[in-house]
C-alpha positions in Angstrom: -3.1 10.7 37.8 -3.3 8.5 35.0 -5.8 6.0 34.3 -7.1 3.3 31.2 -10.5 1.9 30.6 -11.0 -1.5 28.4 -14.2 -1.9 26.9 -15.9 -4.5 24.1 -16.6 -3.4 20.8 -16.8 -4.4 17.4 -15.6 -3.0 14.1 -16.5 -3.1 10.9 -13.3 -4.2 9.5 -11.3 -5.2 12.5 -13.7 -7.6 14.1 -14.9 -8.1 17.6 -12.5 -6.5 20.0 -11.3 -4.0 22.8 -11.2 -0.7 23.0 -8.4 0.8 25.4 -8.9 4.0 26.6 -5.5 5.7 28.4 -6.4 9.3 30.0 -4.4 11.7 32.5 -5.6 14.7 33.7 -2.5 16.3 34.2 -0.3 17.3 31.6 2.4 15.0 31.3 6.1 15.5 30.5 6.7 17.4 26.6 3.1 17.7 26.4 0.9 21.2 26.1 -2.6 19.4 26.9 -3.6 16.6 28.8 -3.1 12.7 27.2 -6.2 11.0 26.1 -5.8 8.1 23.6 -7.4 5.1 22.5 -6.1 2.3 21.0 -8.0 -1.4 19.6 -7.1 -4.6 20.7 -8.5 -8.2 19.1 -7.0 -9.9 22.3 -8.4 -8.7 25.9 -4.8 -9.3 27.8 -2.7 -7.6 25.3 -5.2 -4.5 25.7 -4.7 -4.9 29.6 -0.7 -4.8 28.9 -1.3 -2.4 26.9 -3.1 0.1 29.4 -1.2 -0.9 32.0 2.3 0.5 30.1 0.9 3.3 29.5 -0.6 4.1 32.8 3.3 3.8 34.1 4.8 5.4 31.3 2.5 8.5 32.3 2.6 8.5 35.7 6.3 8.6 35.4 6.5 11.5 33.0 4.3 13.4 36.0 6.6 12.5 38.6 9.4 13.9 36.5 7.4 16.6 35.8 6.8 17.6 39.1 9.8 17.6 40.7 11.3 21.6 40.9 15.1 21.2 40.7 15.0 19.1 37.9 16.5 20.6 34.8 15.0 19.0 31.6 16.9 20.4 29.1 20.1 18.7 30.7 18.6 15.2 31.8 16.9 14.9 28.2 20.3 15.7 27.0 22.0 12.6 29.8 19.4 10.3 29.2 19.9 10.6 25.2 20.5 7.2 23.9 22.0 6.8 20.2 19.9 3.3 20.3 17.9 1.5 22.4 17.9 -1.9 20.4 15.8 -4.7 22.5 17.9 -7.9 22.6 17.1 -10.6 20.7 17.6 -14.0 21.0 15.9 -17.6 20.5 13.6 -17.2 23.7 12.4 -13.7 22.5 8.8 -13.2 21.5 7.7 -12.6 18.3 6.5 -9.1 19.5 10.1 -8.4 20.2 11.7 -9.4 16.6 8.5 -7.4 15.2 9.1 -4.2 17.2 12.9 -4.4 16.8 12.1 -4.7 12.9 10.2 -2.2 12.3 11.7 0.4 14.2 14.9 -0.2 11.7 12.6 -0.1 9.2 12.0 3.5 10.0 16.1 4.2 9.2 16.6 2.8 6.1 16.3 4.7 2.9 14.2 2.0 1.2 11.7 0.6 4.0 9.0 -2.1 4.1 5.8 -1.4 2.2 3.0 0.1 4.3 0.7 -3.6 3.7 3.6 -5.3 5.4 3.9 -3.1 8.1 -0.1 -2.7 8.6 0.2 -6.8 8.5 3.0 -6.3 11.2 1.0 -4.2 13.4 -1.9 -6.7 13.2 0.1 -9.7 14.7 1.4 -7.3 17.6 -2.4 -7.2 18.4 -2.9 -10.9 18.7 -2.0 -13.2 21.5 0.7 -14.3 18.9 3.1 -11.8 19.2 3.7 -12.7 23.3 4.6 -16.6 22.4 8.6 -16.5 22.4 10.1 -17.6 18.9 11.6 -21.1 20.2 8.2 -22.4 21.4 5.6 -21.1 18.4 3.9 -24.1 16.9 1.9 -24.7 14.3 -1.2 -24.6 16.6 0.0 -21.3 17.2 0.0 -19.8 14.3 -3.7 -21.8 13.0 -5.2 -20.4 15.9 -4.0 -16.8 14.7 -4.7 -17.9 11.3 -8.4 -18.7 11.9 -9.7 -15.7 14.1 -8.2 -13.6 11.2 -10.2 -15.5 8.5 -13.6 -14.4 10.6 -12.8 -10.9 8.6 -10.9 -11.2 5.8 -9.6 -13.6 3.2 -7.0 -16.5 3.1 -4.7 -14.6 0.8 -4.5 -11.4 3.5 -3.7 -13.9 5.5 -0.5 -14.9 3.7 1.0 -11.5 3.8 0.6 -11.7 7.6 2.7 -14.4 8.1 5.0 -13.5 5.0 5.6 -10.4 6.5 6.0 -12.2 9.9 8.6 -14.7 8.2 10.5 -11.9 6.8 10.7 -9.9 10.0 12.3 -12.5 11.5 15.1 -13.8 9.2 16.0 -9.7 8.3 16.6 -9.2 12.5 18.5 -12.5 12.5 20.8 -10.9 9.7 21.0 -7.5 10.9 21.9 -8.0 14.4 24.0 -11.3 13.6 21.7 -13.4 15.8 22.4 -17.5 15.7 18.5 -18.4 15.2 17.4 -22.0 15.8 15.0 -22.8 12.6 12.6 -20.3 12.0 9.1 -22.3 12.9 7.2 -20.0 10.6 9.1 -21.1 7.8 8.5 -24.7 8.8 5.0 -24.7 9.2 4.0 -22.6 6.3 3.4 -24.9 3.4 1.4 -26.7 5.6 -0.4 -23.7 6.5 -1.2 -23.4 2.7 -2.2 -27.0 2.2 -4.8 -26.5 4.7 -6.0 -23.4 3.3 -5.2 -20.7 6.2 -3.8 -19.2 3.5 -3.6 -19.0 -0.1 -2.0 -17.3 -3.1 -3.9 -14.0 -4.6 -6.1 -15.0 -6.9 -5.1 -13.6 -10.2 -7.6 -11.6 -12.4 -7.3 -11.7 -16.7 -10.5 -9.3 -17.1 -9.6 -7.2 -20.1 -11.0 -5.0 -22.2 -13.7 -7.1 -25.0 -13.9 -5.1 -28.7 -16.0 -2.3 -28.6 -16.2 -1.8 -24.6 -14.1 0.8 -24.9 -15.8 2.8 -27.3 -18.8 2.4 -25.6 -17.6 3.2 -22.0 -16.4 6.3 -23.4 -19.6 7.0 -24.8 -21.3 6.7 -21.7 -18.9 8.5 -19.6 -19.7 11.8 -22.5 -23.5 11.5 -21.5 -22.7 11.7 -17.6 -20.6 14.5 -18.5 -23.7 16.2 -19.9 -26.4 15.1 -18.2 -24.7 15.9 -14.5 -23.1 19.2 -16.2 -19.6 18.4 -14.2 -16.5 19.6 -16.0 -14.5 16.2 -15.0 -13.5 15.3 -18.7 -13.8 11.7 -17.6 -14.0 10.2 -21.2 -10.4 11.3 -21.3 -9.7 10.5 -18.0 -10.6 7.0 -18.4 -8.1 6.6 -21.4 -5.4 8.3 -19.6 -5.5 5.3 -17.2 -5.1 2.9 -20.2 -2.4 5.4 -22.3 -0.2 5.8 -18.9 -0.7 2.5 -16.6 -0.7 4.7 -13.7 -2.9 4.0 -10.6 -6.0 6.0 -9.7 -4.5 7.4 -6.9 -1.6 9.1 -8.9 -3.8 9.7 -11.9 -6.6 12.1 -10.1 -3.1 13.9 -8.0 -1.6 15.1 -10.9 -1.6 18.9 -11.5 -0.3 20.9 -15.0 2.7 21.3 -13.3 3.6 17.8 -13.4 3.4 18.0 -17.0 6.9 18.5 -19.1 5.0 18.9 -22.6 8.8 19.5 -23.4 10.7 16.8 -22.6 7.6 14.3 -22.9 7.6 13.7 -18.7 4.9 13.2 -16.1 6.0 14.2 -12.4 4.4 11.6 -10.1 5.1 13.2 -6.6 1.9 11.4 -5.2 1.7 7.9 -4.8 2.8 4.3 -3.5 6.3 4.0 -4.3 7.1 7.8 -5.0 9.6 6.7 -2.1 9.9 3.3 -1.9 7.2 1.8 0.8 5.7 5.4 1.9 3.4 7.9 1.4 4.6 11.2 3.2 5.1 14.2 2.5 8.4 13.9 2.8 8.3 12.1 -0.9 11.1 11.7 -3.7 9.0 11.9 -7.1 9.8 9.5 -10.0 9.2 11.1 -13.2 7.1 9.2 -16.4 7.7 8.6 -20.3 4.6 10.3 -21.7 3.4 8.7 -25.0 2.6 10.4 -27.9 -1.6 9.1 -26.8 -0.9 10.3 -23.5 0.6 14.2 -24.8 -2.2 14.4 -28.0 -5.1 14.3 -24.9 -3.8 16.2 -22.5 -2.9 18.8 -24.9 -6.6 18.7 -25.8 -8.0 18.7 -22.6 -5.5 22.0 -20.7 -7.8 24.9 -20.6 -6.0 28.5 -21.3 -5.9 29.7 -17.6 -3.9 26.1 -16.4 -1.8 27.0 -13.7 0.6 24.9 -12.1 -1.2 23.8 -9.1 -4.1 23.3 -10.7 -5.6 19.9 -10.6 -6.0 18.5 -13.8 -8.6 16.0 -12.9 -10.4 17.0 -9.8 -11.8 14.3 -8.1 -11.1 11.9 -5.4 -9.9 8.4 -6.2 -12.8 6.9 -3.9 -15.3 9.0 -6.3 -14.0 7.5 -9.7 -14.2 4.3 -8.3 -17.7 4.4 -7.2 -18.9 6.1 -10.3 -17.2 3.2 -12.6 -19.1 0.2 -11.4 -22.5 2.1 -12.2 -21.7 3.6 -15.5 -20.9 -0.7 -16.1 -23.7 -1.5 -15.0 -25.9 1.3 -16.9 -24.2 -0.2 -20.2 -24.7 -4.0 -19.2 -20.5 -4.9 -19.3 -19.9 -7.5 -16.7 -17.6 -7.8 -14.5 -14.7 -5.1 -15.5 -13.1 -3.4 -12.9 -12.0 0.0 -12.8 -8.4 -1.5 -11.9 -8.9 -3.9 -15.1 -8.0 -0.7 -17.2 -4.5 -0.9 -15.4 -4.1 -4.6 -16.5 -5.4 -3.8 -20.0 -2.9 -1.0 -20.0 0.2 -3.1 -19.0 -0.7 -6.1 -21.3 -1.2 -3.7 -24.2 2.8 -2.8 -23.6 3.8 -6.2 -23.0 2.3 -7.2 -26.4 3.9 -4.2 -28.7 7.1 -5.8 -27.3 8.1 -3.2 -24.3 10.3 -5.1 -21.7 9.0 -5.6 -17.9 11.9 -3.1 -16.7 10.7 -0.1 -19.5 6.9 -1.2 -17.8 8.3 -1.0 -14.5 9.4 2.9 -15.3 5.5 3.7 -16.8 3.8 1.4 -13.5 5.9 2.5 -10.5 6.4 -1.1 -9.6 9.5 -1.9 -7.3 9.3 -5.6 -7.7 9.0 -6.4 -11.6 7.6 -10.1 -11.0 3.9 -7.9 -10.2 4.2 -7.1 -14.1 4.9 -10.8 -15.1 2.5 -12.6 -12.6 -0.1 -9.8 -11.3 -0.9 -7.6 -14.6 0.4 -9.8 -17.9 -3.0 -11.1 -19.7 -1.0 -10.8 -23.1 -3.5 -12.5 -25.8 -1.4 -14.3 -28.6 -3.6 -12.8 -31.3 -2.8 -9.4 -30.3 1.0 -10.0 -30.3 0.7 -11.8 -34.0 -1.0 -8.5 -34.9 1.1 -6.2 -33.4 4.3 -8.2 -35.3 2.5 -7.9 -38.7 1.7 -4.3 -38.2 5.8 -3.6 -37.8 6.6 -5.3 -40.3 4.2 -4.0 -42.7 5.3 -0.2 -41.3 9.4 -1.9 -42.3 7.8 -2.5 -45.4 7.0 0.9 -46.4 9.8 2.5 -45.2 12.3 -0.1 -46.9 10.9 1.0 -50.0 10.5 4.3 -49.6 14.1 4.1 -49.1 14.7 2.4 -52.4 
């Protein structure tokens, strides 16, 4: 016997909200224990619906279950369906085209970035996603809009209904469907004008003269004073020297290092496959600078092995620590992300093109270089020139 339970509650990053609670006693169909899941809802009906599925869904698998003659292995292999597409048309919800979208997703060798699909998953929560496409208005869509402001910003926001957008006009193409005009196209500028949502805000924080030095200083006393054998001085200018994120920075391991060929192996990380982050991951391999091979050479103990981490500590950790070694030193608003942007602007000024960037960065869209990271300053790049040519200099005569 199956059975759900809805009850209030608030989280911290979610909001206000319902908590579904699906249980059954028995063990259903394919399952070794019994089913007991709980799933959050921002909308009370669409956590009813929810419960309510599921309670049938169970109770059907028992029924199945139950019954002595029936042969599973044979009906599993009768009922087996090569796809079980949901029709879509003008008069579907938006549910529908979000469902039928990202169960594609899940086929195709390059899919949708996990914040689109966690966007995605977010409007299939909301009252939204049960309004079919040919009668959402723009009252709609504020309404949605301002219960998701309550928790986070106007520019989250905008990837919501980007991704929305998107979902939408990619079904239409894939399955050939004759949409009337897609209304969240239509209403969205005028969603931006009235500030549901809004642009990211772009960040030029870079590294001032001297910060470095001295957050490298800094980063030597911590080293001695907590007596931890995290080399983070060197750490801290591997994120500069390779533009890698955190994440794929603390991951790597001696054995991702090609000393030889002058590689780095990044088989952890956002777009080691393009959108994912299983385990199931195609790694993209790294030019290592000259910087980048002089420190890790001087950093690799004698007894590296391959598996051995060669930084480790967790992402979350390094970015806790940075904000208070900042604040020890009195340097102002830098992030530990900054270093990223420094990085990237430090190529883009000694004349490195956004595609060579995009193979150091790991981007998969190389307008993030151009828009997001580029904080090039013109005297750096006027330095930069006069250094070549003063290096062309030498060697021309040389050559005389």
């Amino acid at each position: 016997m199956a059975s759900y339970k809805i009850t209030p509650k608030a989280q911290k990053k979610k909001g206000s909200g319902f908590v579904v609670r699906v249980r059954c006693k028995s063990k259903p169909f394919s399952r070794s224990e019994p089913y007991d899941k709980s799933s959050f809802f921002t909308c009370k009906e669409i956590a009813k619906t929810f419960g309510e599925n599921e309670k049938h869904r169970l109770e059907q698998l028992n029924q199945i279950n139950n019954t002595p003659e029936y042969d599973k292995k044979l009906v599993l292999f009768s009922n087996f369906k090569a796809s079980d597409e949901i029709e879509l048309s003008n008069s579907s919800s938006l549910g529908d085209f979000i469902k039928s979208f990202l169960k594609y997703n899940e086929t195709i060798p390059k899919p949708f970035c996990n914040t689109a699909k966690g966007a995605l998953n977010k409007v299939l929560q909301h009252t939204l996603s049960g309004i079919p496409y040919n009668q959402v208005t723009y009252n709609d869509l504020a309404i949605y809009c301002e219960e998701r402001l309550e928790t986070c910003s106007a520019s989250t926001v905008r990837i919501d209904i980007s991704s929305l957008k998107r979902a939408i006009n990619d079904m239409a193409d894939i399955r050939k469907i004759e949409l009337s005009t897609n209304p969240i196209t239509t209403h969205y500028s005028q969603l931006k004008k009235a500030g549901y949502i809004a642009n990211s805000g772009t960040r030029v924080r870079r590294l001032k003269k001297g910060e470095l030095r001295r957050i490298i200083r800094e980063f030597r006393k911590y080293q001695k004073s907590n007596k931890v054998t995290i080399i983070y001085s060197a750490l801290v200018c591997l994120y500069i020297s390779t533009c890698l994120r955190r994440s794929e920075l603390v991951a790597l391991t001696w054995g991702d290092i090609d000393f030889e060929n002058g590689e780095i192996t990044i088989s952890t990380g956002k777009n080691t496959k393009p959108g994912t982050n299983s385990a199931d991951v195609e790694p993209r391999d790294v030019p290592m600078l000259d910087i980048t091979e002089s420190i890790l050479s001087k950093i690799k103990p004698d007894n590296a092995s391959d598996d051995m981490l060669i930084f480790d500590i967790k992402a979350e950790s390094l970015s806790s620590i940075f904000p208070r070694i900042m604040a020890k030193i009195g340097i102002e608003d830098l992030r530990l992300h900054d270093l990223r942007r420094e990085s990237i602007s430090q190529f883009l000024e000694a004349g490195f093109s956004e595609n060579h960037i995009s193979l150091f960065t790991g981007h998969r869209d190389i307008k993030m270089i151009r828009e997001v990271y580029n904080a090039m300053k013109v005297k750096n790049i006027v330095n930069n020139k006069n250094q070549r040519s003063k290096c062309h200099n030498i060697i021309v005569k040389k050559a005389a």
